[in-house]
PDBQT receptor file of N, H, CA, C and O in Angstrom, charges set to zero:
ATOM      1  N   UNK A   1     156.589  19.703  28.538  1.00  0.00    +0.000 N 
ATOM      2  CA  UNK A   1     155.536  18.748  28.847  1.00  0.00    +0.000 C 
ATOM      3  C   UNK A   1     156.100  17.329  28.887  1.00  0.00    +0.000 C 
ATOM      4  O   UNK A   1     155.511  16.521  29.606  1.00  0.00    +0.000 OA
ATOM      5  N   UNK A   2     156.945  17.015  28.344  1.00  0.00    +0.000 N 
ATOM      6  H   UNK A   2     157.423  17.671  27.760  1.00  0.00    +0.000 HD
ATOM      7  CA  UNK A   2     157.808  15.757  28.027  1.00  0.00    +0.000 C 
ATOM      8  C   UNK A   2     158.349  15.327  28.828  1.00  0.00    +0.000 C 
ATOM      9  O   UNK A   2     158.409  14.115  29.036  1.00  0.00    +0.000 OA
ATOM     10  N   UNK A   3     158.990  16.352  29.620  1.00  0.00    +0.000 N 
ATOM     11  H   UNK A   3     158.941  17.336  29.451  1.00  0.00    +0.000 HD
ATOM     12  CA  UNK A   3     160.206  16.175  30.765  1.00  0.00    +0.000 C 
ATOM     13  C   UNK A   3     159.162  15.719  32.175  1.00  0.00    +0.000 C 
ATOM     14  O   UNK A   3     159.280  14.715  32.878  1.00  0.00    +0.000 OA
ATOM     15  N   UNK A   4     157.838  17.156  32.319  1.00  0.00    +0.000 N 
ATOM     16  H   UNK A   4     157.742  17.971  31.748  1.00  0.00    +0.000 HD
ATOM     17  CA  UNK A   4     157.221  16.929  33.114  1.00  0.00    +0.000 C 
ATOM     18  C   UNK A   4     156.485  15.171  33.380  1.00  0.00    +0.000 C 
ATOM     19  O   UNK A   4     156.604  14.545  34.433  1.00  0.00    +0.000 OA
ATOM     20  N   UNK A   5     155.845  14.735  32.297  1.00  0.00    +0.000 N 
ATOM     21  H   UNK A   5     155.748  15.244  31.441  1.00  0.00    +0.000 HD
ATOM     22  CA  UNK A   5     155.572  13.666  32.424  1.00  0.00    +0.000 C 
ATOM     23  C   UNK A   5     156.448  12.435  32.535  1.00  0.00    +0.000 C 
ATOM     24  O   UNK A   5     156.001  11.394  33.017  1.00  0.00    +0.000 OA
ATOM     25  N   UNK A   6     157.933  12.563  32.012  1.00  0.00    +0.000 N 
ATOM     26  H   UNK A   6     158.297  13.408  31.621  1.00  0.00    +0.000 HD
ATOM     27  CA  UNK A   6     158.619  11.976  32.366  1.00  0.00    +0.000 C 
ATOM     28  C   UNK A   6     158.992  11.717  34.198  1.00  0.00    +0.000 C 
ATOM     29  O   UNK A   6     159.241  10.690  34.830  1.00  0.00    +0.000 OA
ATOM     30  N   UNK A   7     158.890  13.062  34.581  1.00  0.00    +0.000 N 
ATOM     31  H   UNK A   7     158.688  13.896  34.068  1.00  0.00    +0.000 HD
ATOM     32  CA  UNK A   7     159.116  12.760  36.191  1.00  0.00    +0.000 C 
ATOM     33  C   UNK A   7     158.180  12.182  36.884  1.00  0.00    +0.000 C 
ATOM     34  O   UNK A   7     158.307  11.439  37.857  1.00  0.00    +0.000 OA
ATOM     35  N   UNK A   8     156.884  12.672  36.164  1.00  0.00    +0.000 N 
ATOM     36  H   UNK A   8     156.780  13.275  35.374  1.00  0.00    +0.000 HD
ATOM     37  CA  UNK A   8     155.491  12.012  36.835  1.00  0.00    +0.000 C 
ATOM     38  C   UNK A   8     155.223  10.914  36.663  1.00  0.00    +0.000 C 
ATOM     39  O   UNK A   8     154.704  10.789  35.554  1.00  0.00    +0.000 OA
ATOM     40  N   UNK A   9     155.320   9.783  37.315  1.00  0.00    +0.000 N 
ATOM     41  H   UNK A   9     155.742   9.884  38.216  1.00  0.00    +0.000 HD
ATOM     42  CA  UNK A   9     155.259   8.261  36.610  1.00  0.00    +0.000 C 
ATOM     43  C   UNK A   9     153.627   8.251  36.355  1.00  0.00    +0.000 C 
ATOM     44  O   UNK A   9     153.217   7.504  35.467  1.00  0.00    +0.000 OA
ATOM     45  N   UNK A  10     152.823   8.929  36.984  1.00  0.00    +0.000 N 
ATOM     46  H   UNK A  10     153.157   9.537  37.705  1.00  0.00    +0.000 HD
ATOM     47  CA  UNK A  10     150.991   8.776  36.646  1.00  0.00    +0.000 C 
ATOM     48  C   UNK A  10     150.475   8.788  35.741  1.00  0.00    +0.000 C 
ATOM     49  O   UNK A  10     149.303   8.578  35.428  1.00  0.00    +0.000 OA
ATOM     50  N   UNK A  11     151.880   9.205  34.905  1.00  0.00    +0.000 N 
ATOM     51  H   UNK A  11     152.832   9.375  35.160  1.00  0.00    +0.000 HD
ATOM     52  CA  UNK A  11     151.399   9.766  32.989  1.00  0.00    +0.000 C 
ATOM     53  C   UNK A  11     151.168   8.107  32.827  1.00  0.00    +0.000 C 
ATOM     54  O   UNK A  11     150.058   7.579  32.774  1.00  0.00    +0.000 OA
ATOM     55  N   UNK A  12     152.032   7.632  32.782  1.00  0.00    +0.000 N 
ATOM     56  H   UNK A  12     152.934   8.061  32.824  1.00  0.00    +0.000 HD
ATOM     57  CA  UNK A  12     152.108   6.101  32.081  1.00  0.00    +0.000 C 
ATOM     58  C   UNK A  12     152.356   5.442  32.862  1.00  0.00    +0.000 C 
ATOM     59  O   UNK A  12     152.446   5.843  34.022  1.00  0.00    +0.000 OA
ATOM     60  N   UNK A  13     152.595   3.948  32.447  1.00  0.00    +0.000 N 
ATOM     61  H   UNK A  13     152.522   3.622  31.505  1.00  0.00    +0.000 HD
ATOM     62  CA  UNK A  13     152.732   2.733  33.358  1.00  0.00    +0.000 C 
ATOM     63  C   UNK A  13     153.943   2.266  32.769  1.00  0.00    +0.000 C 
ATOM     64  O   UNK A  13     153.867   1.202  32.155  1.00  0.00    +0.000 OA
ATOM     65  N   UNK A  14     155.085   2.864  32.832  1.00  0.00    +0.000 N 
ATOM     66  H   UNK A  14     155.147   3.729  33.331  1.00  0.00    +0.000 HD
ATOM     67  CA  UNK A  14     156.461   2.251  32.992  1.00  0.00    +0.000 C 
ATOM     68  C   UNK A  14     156.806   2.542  34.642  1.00  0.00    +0.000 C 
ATOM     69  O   UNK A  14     156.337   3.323  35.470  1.00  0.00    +0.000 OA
ATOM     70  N   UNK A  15     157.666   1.703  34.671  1.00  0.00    +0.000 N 
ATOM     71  H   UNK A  15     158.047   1.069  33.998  1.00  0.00    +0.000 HD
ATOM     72  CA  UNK A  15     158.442   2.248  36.415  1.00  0.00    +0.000 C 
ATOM     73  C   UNK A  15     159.798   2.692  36.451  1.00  0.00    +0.000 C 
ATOM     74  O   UNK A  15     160.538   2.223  37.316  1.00  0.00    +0.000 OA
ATOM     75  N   UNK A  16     160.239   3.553  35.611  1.00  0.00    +0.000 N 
ATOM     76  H   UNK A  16     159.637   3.934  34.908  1.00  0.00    +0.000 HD
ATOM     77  CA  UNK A  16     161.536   3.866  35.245  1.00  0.00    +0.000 C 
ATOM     78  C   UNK A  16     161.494   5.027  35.918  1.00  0.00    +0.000 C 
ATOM     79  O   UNK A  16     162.638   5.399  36.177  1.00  0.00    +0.000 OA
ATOM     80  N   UNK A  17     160.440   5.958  36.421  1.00  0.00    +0.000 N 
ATOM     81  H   UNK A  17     159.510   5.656  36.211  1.00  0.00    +0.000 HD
ATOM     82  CA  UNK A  17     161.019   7.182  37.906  1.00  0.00    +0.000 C 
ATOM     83  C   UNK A  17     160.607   6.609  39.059  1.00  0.00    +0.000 C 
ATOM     84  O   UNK A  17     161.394   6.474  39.996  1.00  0.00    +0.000 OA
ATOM     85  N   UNK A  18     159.515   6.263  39.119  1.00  0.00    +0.000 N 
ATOM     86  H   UNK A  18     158.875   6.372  38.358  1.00  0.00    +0.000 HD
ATOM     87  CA  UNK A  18     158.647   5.904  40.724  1.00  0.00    +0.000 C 
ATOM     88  C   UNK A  18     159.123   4.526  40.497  1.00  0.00    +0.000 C 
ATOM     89  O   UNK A  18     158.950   3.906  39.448  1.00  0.00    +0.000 OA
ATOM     90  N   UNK A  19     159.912   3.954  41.854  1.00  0.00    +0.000 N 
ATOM     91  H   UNK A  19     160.052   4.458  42.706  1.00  0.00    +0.000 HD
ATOM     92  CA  UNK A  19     159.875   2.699  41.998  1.00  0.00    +0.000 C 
ATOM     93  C   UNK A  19     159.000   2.177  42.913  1.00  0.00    +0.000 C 
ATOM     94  O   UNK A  19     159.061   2.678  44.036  1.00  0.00    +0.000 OA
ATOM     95  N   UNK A  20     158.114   1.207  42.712  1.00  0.00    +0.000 N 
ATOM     96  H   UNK A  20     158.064   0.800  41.800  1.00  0.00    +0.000 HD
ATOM     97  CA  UNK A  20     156.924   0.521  43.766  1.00  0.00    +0.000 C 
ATOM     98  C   UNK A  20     157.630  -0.065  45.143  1.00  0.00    +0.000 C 
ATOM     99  O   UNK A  20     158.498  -0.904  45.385  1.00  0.00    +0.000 OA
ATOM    100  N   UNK A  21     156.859   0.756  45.855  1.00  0.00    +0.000 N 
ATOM    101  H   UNK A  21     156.154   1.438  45.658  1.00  0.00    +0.000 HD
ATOM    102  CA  UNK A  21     157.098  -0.184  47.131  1.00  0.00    +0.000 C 
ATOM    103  C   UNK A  21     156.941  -0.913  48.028  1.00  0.00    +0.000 C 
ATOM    104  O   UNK A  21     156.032  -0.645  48.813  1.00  0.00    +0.000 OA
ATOM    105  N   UNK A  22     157.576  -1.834  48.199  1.00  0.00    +0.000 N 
ATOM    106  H   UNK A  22     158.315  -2.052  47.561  1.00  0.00    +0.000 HD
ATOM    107  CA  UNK A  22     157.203  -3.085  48.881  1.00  0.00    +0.000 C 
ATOM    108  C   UNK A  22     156.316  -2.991  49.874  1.00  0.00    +0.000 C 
ATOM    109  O   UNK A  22     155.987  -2.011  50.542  1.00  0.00    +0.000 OA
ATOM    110  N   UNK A  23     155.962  -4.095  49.909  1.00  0.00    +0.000 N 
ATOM    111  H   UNK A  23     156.229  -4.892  49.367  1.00  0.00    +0.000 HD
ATOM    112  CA  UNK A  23     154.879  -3.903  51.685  1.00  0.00    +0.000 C 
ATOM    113  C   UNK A  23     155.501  -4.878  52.198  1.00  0.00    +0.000 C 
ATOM    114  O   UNK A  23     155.744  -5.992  51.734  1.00  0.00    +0.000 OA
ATOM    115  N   UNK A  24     155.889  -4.161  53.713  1.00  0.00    +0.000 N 
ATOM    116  H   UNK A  24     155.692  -3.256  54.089  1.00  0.00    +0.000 HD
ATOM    117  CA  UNK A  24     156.202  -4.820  54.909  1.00  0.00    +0.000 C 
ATOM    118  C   UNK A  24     155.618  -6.103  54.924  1.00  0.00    +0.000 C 
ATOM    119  O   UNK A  24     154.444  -6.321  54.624  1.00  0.00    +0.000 OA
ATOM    120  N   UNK A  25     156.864  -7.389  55.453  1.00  0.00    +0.000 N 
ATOM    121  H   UNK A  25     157.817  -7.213  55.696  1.00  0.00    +0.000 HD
ATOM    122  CA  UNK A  25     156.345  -8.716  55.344  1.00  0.00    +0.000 C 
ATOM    123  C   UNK A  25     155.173  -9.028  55.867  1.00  0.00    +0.000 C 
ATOM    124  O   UNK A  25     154.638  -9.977  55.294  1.00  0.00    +0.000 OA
ATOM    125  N   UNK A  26     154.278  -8.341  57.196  1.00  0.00    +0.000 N 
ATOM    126  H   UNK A  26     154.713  -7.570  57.661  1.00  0.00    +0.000 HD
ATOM    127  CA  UNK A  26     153.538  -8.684  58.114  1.00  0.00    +0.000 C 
ATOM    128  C   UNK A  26     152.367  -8.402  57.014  1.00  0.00    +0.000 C 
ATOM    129  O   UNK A  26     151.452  -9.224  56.974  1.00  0.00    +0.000 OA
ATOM    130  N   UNK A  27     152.334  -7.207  56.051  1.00  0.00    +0.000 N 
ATOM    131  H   UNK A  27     153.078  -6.539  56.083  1.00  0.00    +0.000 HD
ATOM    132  CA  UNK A  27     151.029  -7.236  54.960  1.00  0.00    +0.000 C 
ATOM    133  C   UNK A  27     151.343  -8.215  54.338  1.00  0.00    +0.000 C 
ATOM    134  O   UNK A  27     150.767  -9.279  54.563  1.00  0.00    +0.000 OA
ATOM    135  N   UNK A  28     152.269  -8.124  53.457  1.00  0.00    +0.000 N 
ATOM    136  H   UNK A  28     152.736  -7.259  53.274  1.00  0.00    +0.000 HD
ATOM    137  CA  UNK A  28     151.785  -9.229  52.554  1.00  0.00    +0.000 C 
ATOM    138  C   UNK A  28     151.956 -10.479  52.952  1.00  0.00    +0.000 C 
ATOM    139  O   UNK A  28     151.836 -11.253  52.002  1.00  0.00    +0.000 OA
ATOM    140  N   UNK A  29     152.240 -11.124  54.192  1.00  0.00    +0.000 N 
ATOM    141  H   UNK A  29     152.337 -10.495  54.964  1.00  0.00    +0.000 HD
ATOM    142  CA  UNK A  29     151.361 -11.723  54.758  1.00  0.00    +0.000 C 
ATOM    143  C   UNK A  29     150.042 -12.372  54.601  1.00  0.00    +0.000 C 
ATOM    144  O   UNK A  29     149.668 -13.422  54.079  1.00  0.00    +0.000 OA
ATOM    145  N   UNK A  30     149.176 -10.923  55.531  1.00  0.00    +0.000 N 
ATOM    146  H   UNK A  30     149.480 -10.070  55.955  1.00  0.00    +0.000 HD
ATOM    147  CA  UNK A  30     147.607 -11.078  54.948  1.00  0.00    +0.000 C 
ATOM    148  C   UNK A  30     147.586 -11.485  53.560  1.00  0.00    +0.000 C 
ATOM    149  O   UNK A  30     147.014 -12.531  53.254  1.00  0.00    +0.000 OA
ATOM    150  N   UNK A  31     148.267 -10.616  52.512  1.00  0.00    +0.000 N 
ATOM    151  H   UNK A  31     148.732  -9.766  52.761  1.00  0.00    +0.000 HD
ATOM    152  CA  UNK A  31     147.683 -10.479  51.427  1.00  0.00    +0.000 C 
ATOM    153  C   UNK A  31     147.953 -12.119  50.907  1.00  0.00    +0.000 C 
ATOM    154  O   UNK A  31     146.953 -12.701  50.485  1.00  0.00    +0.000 OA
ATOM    155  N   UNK A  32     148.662 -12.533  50.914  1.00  0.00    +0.000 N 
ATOM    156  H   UNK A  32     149.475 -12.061  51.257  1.00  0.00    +0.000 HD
ATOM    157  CA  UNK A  32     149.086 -13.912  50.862  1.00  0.00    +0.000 C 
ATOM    158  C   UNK A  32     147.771 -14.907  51.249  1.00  0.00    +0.000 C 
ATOM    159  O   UNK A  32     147.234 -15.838  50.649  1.00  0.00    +0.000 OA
ATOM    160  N   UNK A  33     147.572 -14.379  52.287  1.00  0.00    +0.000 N 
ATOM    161  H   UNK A  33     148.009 -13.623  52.774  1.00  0.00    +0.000 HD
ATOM    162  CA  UNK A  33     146.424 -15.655  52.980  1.00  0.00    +0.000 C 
ATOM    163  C   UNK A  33     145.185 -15.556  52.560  1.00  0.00    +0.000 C 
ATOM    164  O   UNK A  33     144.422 -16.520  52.498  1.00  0.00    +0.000 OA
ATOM    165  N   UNK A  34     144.806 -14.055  52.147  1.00  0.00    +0.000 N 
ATOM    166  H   UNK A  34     145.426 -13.272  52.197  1.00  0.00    +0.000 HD
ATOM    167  CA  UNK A  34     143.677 -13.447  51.300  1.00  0.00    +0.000 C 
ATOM    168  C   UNK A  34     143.698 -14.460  50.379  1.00  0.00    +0.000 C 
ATOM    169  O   UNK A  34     142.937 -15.422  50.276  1.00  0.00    +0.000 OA
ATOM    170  N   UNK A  35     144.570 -14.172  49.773  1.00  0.00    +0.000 N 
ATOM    171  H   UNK A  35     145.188 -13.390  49.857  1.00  0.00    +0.000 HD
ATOM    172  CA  UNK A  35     144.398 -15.183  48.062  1.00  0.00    +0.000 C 
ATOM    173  C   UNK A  35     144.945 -16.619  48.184  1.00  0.00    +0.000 C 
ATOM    174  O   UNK A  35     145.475 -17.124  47.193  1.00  0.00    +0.000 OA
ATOM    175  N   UNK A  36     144.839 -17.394  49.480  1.00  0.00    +0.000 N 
ATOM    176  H   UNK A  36     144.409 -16.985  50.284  1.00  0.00    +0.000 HD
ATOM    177  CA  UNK A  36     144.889 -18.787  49.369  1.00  0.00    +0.000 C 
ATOM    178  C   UNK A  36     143.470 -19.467  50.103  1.00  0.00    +0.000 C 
ATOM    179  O   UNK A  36     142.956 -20.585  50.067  1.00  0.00    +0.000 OA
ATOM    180  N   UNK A  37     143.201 -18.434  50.643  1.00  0.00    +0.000 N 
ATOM    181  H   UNK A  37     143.618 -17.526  50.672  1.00  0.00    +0.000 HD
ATOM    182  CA  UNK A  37     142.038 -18.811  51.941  1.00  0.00    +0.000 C 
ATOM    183  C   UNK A  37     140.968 -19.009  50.971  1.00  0.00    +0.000 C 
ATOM    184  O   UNK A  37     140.932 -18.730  49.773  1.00  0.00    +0.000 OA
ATOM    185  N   UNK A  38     139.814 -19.729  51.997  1.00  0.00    +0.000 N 
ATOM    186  H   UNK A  38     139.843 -19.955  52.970  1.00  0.00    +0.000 HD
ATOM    187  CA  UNK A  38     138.529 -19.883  51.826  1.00  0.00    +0.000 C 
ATOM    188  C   UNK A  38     137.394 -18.746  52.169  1.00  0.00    +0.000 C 
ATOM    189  O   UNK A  38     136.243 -18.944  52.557  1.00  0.00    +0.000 OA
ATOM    190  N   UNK A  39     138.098 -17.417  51.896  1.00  0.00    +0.000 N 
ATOM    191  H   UNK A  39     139.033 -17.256  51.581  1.00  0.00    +0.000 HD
ATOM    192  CA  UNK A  39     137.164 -16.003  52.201  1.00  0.00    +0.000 C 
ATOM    193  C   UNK A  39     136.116 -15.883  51.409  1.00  0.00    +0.000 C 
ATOM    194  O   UNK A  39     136.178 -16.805  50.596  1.00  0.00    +0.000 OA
ATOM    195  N   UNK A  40     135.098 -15.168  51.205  1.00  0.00    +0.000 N 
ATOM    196  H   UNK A  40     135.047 -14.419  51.866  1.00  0.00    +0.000 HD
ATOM    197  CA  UNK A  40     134.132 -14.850  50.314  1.00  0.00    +0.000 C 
ATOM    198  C   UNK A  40     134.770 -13.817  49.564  1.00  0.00    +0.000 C 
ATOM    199  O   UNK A  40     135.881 -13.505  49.993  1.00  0.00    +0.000 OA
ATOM    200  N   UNK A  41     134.365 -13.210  48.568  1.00  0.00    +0.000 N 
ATOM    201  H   UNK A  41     133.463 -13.463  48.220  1.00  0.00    +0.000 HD
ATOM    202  CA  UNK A  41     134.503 -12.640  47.777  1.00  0.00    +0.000 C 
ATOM    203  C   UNK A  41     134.442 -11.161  48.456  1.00  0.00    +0.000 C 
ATOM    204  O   UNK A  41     135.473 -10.500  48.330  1.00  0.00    +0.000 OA
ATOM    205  N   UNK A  42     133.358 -10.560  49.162  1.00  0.00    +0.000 N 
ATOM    206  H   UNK A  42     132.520 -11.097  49.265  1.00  0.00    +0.000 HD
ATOM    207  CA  UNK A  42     133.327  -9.522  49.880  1.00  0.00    +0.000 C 
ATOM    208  C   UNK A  42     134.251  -9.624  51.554  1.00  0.00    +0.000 C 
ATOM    209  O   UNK A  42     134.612  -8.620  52.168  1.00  0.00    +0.000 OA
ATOM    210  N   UNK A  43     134.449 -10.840  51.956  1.00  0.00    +0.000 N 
ATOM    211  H   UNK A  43     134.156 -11.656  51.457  1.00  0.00    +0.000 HD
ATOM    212  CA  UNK A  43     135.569 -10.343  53.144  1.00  0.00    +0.000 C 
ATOM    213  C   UNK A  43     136.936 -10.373  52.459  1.00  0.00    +0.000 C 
ATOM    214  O   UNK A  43     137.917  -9.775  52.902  1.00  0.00    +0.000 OA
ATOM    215  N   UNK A  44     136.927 -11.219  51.186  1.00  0.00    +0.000 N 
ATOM    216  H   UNK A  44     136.130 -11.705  50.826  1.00  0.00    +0.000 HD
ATOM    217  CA  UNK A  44     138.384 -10.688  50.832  1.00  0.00    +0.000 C 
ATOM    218  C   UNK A  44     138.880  -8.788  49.931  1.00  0.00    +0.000 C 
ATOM    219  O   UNK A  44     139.908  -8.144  49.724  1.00  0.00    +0.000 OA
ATOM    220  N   UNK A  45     137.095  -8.602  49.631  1.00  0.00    +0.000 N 
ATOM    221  H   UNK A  45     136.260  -9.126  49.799  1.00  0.00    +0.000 HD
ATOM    222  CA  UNK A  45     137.575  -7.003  49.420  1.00  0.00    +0.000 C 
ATOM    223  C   UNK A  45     137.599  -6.190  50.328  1.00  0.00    +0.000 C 
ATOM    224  O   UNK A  45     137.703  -4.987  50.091  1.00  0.00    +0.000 OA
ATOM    225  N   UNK A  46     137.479  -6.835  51.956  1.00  0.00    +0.000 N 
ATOM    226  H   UNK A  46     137.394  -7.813  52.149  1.00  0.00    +0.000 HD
ATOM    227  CA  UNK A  46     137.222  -6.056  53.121  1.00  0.00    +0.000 C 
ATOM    228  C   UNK A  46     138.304  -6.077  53.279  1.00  0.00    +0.000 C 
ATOM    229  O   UNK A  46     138.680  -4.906  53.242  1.00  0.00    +0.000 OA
ATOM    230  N   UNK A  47     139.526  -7.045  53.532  1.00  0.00    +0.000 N 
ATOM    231  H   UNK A  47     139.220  -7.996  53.562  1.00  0.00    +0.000 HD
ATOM    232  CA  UNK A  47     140.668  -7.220  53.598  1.00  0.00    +0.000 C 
ATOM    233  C   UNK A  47     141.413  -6.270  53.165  1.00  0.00    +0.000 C 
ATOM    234  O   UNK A  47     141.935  -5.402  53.865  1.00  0.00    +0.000 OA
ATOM    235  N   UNK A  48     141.502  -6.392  51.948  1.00  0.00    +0.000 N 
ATOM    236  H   UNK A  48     141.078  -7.097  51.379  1.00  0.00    +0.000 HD
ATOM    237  CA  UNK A  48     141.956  -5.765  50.920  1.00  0.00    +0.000 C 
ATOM    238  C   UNK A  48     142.044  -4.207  51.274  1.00  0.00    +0.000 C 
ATOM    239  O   UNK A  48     142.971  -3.489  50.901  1.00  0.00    +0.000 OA
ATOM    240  N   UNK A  49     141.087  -3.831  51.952  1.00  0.00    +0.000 N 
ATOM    241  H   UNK A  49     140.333  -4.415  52.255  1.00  0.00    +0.000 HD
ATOM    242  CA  UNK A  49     140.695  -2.362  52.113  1.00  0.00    +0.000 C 
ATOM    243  C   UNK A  49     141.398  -2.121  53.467  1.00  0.00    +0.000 C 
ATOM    244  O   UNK A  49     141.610  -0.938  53.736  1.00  0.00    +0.000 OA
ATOM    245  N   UNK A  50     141.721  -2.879  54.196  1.00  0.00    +0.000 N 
ATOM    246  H   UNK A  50     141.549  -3.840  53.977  1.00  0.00    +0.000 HD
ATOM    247  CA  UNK A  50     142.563  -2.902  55.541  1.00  0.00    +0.000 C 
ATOM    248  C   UNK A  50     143.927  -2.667  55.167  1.00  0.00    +0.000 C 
ATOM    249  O   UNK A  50     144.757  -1.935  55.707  1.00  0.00    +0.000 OA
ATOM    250  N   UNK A  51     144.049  -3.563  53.940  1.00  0.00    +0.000 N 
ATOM    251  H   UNK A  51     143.375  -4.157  53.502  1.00  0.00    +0.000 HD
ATOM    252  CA  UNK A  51     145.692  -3.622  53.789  1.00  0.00    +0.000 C 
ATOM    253  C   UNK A  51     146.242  -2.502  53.243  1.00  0.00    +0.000 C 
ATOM    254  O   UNK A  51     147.291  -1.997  53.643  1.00  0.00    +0.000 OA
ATOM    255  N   UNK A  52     145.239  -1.887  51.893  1.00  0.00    +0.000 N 
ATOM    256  H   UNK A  52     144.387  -2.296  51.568  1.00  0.00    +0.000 HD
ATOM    257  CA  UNK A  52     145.492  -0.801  51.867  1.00  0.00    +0.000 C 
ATOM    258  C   UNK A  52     145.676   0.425  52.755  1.00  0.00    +0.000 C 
ATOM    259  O   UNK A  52     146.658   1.160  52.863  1.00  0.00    +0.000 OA
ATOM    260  N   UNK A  53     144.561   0.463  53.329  1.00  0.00    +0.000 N 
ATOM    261  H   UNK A  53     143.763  -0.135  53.242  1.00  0.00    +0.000 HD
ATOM    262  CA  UNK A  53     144.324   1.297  54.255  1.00  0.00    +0.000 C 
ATOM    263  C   UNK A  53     145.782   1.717  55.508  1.00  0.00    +0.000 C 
ATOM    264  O   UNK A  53     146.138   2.842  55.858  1.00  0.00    +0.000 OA
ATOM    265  N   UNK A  54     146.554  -0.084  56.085  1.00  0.00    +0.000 N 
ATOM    266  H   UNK A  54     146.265  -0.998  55.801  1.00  0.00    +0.000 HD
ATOM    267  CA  UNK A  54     147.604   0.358  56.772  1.00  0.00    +0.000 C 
ATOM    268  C   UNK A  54     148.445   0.760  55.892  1.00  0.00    +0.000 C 
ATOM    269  O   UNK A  54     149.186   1.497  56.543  1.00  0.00    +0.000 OA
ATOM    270  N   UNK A  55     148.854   0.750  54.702  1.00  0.00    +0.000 N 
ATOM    271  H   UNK A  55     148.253   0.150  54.174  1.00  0.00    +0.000 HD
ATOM    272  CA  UNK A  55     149.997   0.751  54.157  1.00  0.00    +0.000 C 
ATOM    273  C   UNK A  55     150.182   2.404  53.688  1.00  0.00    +0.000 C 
ATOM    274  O   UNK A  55     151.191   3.034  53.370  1.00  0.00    +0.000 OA
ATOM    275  N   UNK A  56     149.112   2.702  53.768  1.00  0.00    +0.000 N 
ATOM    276  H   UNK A  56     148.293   2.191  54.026  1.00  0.00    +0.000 HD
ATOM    277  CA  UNK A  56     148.983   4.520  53.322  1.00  0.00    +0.000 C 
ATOM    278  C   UNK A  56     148.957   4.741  54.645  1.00  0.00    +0.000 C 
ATOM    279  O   UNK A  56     148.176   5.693  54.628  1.00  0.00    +0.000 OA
ATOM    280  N   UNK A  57     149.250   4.568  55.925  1.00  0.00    +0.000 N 
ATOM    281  H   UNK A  57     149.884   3.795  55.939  1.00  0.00    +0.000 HD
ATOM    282  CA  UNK A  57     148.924   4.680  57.235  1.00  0.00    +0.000 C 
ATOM    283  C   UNK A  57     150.316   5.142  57.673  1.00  0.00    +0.000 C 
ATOM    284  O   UNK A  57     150.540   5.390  58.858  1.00  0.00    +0.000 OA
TER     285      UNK A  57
């Protein structure tokens, strides 16, 4: 069980198996402008749902 969760990074929140990966400059980009802009609160979670959305794409 030890080993298993060791490979599974979902057990915990260290990043010592799964390394995170970057998003292509053109997202974070958006994501950048998301959090400097003058958006509302709901077009920046609309955003948000785009960016996700390409990046699992």
């Amino acid at each position: 069980m030890k080993s298993a969760r060791a490979l599974y990074d979902g057990y915990n929140t260290t990043d010592n198996v799964v390394r995170k990966q970057m998003l292509p400059k053109y997202l974070q980009d958006v994501v950048n402008f998301s959090q400097r802009s003058d958006l509302t609160k709901n077009e920046v979670i609309a955003l948000q749902k785009l960016v996700r959305k390409a990046r699992c794409s």
